[in-house]
C-alpha positions in Angstrom: 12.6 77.0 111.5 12.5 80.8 112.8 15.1 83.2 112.3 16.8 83.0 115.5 17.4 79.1 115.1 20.7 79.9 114.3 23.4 76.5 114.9 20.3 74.7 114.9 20.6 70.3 113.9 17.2 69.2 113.1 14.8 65.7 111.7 11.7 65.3 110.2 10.9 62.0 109.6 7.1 60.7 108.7 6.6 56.4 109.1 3.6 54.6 107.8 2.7 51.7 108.1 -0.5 50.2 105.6 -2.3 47.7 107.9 -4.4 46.4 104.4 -3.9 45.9 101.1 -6.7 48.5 100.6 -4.8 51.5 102.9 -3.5 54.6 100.9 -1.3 57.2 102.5 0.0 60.8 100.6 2.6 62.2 102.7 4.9 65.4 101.4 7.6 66.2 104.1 8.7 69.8 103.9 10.9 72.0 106.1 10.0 75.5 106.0 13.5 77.2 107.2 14.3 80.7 107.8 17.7 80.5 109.3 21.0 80.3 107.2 23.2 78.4 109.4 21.1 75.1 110.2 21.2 71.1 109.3 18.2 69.9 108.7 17.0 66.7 106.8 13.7 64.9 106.4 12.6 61.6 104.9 9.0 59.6 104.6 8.9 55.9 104.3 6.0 53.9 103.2 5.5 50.3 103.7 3.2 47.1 105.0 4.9 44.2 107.7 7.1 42.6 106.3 6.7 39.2 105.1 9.9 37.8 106.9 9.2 39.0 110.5 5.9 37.4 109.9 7.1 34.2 109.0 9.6 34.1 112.3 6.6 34.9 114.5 4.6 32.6 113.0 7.6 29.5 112.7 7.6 29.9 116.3 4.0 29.2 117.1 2.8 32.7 117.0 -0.8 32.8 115.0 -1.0 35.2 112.3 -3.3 37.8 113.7 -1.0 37.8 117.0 1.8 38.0 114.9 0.4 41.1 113.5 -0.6 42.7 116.7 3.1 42.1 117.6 4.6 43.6 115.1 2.3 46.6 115.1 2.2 47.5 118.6 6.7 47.4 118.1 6.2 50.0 114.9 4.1 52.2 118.0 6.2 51.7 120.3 8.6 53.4 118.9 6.8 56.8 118.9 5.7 55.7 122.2 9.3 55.2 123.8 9.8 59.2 122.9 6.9 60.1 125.5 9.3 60.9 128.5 6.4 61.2 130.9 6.1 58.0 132.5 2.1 57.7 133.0 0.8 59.6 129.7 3.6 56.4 127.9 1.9 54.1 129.5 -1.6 55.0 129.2 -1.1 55.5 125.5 0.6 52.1 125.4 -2.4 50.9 126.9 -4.4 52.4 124.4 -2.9 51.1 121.5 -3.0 48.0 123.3 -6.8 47.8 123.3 -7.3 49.0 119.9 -5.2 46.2 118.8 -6.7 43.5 120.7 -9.8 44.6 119.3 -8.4 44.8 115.8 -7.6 41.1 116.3 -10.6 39.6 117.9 -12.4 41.1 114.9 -9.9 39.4 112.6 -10.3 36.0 114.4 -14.5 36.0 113.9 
């Protein structure tokens, strides 16, 4: 934070999500402040989908590979809903949208 960022509240927060078993991520969240009288935090987290939302999408008819796509494109749209212009949100949705449908046709062959 810069000097004048006096009275300033502020979050850093770095999600990943490992889509394999072989996926590796290194993340080192740091905050580099140069005020006195801030709040600041910051945090990483590190994980796969979870076993148990699986099983719910997939107890309800859902195959696994759908299930997946699901569950990924709701850990997206999270940093998706933050986009406050309407048309880049929803071309990015879009976007991930494609990917993952690719992602799960090559799964499916």
């Amino acid at each position: 934070m810069r000097p004048d960022a006096q009275k300033t509240n502020s979050r850093q927060t770095n999600r990943n999500l490992l889509l394999s078993a072989e996926a590796l991520v290194n993340t080192v969240p740091q905050l580099e402040i140069f005020a006195d009288d801030v709040k600041c935090s910051h945090g990483a987290t590190i994980g796969q989908l979870e076993d148990d939302e699986l099983f719910y999408l997939r107890s309800r008819g859902i195959g696994e590979a759908a299930a997946r796509t699901i569950l990924t494109h709701a850990f997206a749209g999270e940093i998706l809903r933050a986009i406050r212009i309407a048309p880049v949100q929803c071309q990015l949705d879009l976007a991930v949208l494609n990917r993952l449908s690719r992602i799960q046709e090559a799964e499916v062959k």
